[in-house]
C-alpha positions as CSV (number, residue, x, y, z in Angstrom):
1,X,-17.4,8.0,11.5
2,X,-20.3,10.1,9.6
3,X,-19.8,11.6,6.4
4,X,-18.9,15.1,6.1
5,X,-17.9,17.7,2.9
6,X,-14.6,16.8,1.5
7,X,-12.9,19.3,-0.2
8,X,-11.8,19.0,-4.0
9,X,-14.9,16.9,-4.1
10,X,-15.2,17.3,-7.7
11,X,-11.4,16.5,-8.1
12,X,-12.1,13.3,-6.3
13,X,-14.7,12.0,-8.6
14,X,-12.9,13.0,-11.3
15,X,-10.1,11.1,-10.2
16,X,-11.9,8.1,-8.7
17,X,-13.1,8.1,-12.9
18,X,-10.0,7.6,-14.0
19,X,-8.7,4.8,-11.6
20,X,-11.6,2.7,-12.7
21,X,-10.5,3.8,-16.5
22,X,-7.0,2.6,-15.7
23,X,-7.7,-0.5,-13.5
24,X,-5.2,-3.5,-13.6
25,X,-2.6,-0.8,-15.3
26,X,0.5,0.4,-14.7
27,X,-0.9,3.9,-14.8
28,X,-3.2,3.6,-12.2
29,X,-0.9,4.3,-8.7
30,X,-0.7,8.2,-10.3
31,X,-4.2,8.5,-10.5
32,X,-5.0,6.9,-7.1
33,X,-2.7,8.9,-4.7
34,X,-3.8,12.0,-5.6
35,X,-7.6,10.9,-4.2
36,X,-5.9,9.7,-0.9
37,X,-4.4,13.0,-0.5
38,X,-7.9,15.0,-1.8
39,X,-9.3,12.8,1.7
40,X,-7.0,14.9,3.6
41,X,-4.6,11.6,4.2
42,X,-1.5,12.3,5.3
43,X,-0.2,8.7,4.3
44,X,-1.6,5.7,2.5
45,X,-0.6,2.1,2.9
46,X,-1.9,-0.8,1.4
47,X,-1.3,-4.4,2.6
48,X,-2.1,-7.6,1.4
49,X,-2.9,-10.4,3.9
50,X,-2.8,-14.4,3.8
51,X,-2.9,-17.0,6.7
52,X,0.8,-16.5,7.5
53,X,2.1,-13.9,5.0
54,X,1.9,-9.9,4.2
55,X,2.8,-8.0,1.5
56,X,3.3,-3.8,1.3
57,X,1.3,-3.6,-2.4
58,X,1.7,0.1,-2.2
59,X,3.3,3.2,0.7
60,X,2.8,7.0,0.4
61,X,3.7,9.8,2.6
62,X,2.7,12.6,1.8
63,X,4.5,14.6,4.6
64,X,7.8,12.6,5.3
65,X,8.8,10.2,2.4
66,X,11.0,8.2,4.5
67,X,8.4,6.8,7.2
68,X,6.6,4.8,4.5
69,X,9.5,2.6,3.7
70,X,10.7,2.3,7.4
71,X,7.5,1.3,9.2
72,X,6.5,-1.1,5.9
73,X,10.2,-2.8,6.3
74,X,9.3,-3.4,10.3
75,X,5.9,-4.6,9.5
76,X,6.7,-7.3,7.1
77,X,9.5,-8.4,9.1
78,X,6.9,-9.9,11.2
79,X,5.5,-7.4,13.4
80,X,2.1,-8.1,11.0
81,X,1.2,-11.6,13.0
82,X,0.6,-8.8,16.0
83,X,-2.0,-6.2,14.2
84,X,-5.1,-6.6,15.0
85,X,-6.2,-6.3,11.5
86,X,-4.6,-8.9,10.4
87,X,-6.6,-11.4,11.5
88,X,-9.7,-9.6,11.5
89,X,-9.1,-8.6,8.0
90,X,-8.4,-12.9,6.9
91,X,-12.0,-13.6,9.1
92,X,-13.9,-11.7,6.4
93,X,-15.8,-13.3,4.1
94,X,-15.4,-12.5,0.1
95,X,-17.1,-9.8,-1.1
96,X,-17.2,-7.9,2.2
97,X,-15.6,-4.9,3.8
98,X,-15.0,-3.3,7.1
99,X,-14.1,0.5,8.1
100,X,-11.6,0.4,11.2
101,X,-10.9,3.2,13.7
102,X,-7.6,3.0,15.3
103,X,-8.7,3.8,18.5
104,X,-11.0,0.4,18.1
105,X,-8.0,-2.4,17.8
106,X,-5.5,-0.1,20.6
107,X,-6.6,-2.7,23.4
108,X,-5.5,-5.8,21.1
109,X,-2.1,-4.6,20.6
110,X,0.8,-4.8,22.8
111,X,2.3,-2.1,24.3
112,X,5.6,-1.7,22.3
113,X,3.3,-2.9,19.2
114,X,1.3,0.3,19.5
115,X,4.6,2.1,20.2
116,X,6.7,1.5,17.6
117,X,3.6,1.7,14.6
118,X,1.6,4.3,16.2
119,X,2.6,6.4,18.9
120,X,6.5,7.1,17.9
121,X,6.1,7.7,14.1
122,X,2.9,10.0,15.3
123,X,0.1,7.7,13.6
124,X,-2.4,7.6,16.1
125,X,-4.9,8.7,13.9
126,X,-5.9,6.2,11.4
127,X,-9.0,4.1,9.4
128,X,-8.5,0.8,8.1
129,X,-10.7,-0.1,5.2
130,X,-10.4,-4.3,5.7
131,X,-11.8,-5.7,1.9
132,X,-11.8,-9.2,0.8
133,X,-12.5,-10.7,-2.5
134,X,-12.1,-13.9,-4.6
135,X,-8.1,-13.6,-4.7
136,X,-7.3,-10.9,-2.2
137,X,-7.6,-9.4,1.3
138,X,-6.3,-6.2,2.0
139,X,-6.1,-3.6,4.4
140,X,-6.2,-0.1,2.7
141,X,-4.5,2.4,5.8
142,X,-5.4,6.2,6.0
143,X,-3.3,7.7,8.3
144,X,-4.7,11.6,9.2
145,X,-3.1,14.4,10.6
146,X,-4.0,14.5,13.8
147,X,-6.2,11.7,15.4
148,X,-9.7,11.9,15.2
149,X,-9.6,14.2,11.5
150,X,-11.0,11.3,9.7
151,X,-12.4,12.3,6.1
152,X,-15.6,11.1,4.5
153,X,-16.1,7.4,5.2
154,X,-17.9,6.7,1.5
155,X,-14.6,8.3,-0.1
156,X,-12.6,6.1,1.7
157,X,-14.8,3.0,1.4
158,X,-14.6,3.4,-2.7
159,X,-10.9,4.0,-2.8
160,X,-10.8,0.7,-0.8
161,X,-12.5,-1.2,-3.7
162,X,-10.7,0.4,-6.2
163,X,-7.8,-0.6,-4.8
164,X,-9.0,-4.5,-4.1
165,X,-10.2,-4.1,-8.2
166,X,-7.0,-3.0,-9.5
167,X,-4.8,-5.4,-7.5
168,X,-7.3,-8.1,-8.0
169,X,-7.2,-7.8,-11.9
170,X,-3.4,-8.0,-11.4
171,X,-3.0,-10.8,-9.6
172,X,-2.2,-13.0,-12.3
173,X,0.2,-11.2,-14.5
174,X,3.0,-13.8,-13.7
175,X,5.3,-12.1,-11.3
176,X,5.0,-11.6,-7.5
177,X,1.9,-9.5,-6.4
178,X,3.7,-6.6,-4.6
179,X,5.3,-5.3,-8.1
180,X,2.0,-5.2,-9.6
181,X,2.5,-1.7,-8.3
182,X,5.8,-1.0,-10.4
183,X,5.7,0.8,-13.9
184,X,6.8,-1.3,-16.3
185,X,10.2,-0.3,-16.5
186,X,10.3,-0.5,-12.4
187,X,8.9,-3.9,-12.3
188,X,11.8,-4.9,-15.0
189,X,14.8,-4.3,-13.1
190,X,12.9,-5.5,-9.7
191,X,12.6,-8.9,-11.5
192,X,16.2,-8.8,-12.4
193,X,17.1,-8.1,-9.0
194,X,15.3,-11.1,-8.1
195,X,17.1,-12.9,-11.0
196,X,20.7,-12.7,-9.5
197,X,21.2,-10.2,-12.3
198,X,23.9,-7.0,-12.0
199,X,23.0,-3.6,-12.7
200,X,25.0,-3.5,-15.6
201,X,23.3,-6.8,-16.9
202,X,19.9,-5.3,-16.3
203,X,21.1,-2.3,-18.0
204,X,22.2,-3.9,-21.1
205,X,18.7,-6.0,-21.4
206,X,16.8,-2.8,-21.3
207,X,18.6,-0.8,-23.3
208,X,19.6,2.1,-20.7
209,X,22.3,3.7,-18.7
210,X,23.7,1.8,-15.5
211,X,22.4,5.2,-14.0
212,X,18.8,4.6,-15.3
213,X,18.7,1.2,-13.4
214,X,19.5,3.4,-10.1
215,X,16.8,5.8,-11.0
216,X,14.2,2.7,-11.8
217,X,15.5,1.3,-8.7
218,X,14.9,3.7,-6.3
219,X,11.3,4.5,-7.6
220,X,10.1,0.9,-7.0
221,X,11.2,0.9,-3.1
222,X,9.2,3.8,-2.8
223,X,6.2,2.4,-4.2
224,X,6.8,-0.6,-2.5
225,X,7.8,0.3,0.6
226,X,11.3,-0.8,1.5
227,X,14.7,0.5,1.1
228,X,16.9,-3.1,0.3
229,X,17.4,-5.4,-1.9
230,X,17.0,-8.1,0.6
231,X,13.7,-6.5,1.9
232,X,12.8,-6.8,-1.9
233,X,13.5,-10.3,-1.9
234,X,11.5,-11.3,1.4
235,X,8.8,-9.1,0.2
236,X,8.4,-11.2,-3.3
237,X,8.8,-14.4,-1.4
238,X,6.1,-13.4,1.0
């Protein structure tokens, strides 16, 4: 893939700035989707890989918000041991990164693999960015319009490390990694969640209405992905 104009590039820079002024914070996600979608993405997903293990760090859709979750929910359920990028991604050595066309993995898939993740949710177009460093590998997904649209490969190469630099720096914050995502408030009632804890005990804790925790609630699973409470849980056991 060669690169090519990409429009808003002065947007992009400007926004690429400010994801390296918020890295490792909980205002970062709302600086970095806008520079997927100045690439001309039409989706973003962002996985985290280890020998037997995946995590959804972050899912955006910019055209359907519903996919994101669905086809994160399938993947972590297990269908992740049968991407091709999964183990390429785990044979990299730290420090290294590696731009993926879809079209390049089709033949290692299975037929109902490529089905179910490509051809019926109408993603055959996409470029993995594979990046691995001291803590994390990930595979940072642009899904385009229509296959073959691509957008500029060094755009897509920096959003890959800025995303491997923010998650890395949160990597140690004491909670699972996949909330690292989470505002602060998001990440809160996601960890009581985890806790056993009711809605109305979360609600007292924080200080807010029942109907807040809902609100709080539904954001996370959108950053994150899923649409359960026990996709939430095998997520942060994962």
């Amino acid at each position: 893939m060669k690169d090519k104009p990409t429009p808003g590039m002065d947007d992009l820079l400007a926004g690429i700035d400010t994801c390296l002024a918020l890295t490792g914070r909980d205002a970062w996600t709302d600086a970095f989707v806008p520079c997927v979608a100045a690439t001309g993405a039409a989706q973003v997903m962002v996985f985290s890989y280890r020998a037997d293990s995946a995590a959804c760090l972050l899912s955006r859709n910019f055209r359907s918000a519903a996919l994101g979750p669905r086809l994160a929910e399938d993947y972590l359920g297990g269908w992740f041991r049968q991407d091709p990028l999964f183990h390429r991604a785990l044979a990299l050595e730290t420090g290294t990164l590696e731009v993926v066309e879809s079209g390049a993995v089709f033949g290692g898939m299975t037929g109902e693999y490529r089905a179910r993740f490509y051809a019926r949710p109408g993603l055959d177009g996409k470029t993995a960015v594979l990046v691995r460093g001291p803590a994390l590998c990930l595979a940072v997904n642009f899904y385009w319009p229509e296959a073959g649209d691509g957008g500029a490969e060094t755009a897509i190469r920096v959003l890959a490390r800025l995303a491997l630099l923010h998650f890395e720096a949160r990597a140690e914050c004491g909670y699972p990694a996949p909330l690292a995502v989470l505002s602060e408030r998001e990440r809160d009632v996601c960890l009581g969640i985890l806790s056993g804890k009711k809605a109305e005990v979360i609600a007292g804790e924080l200080g807010v209405a029942v109907s807040t925790i809902a609100t709080y609630r539904t954001r996370a699973y959108e950053k994150l992905g899923i649409s359960s409470r026990g996709s939430l849980f095998a997520l942060c056991r994962a």
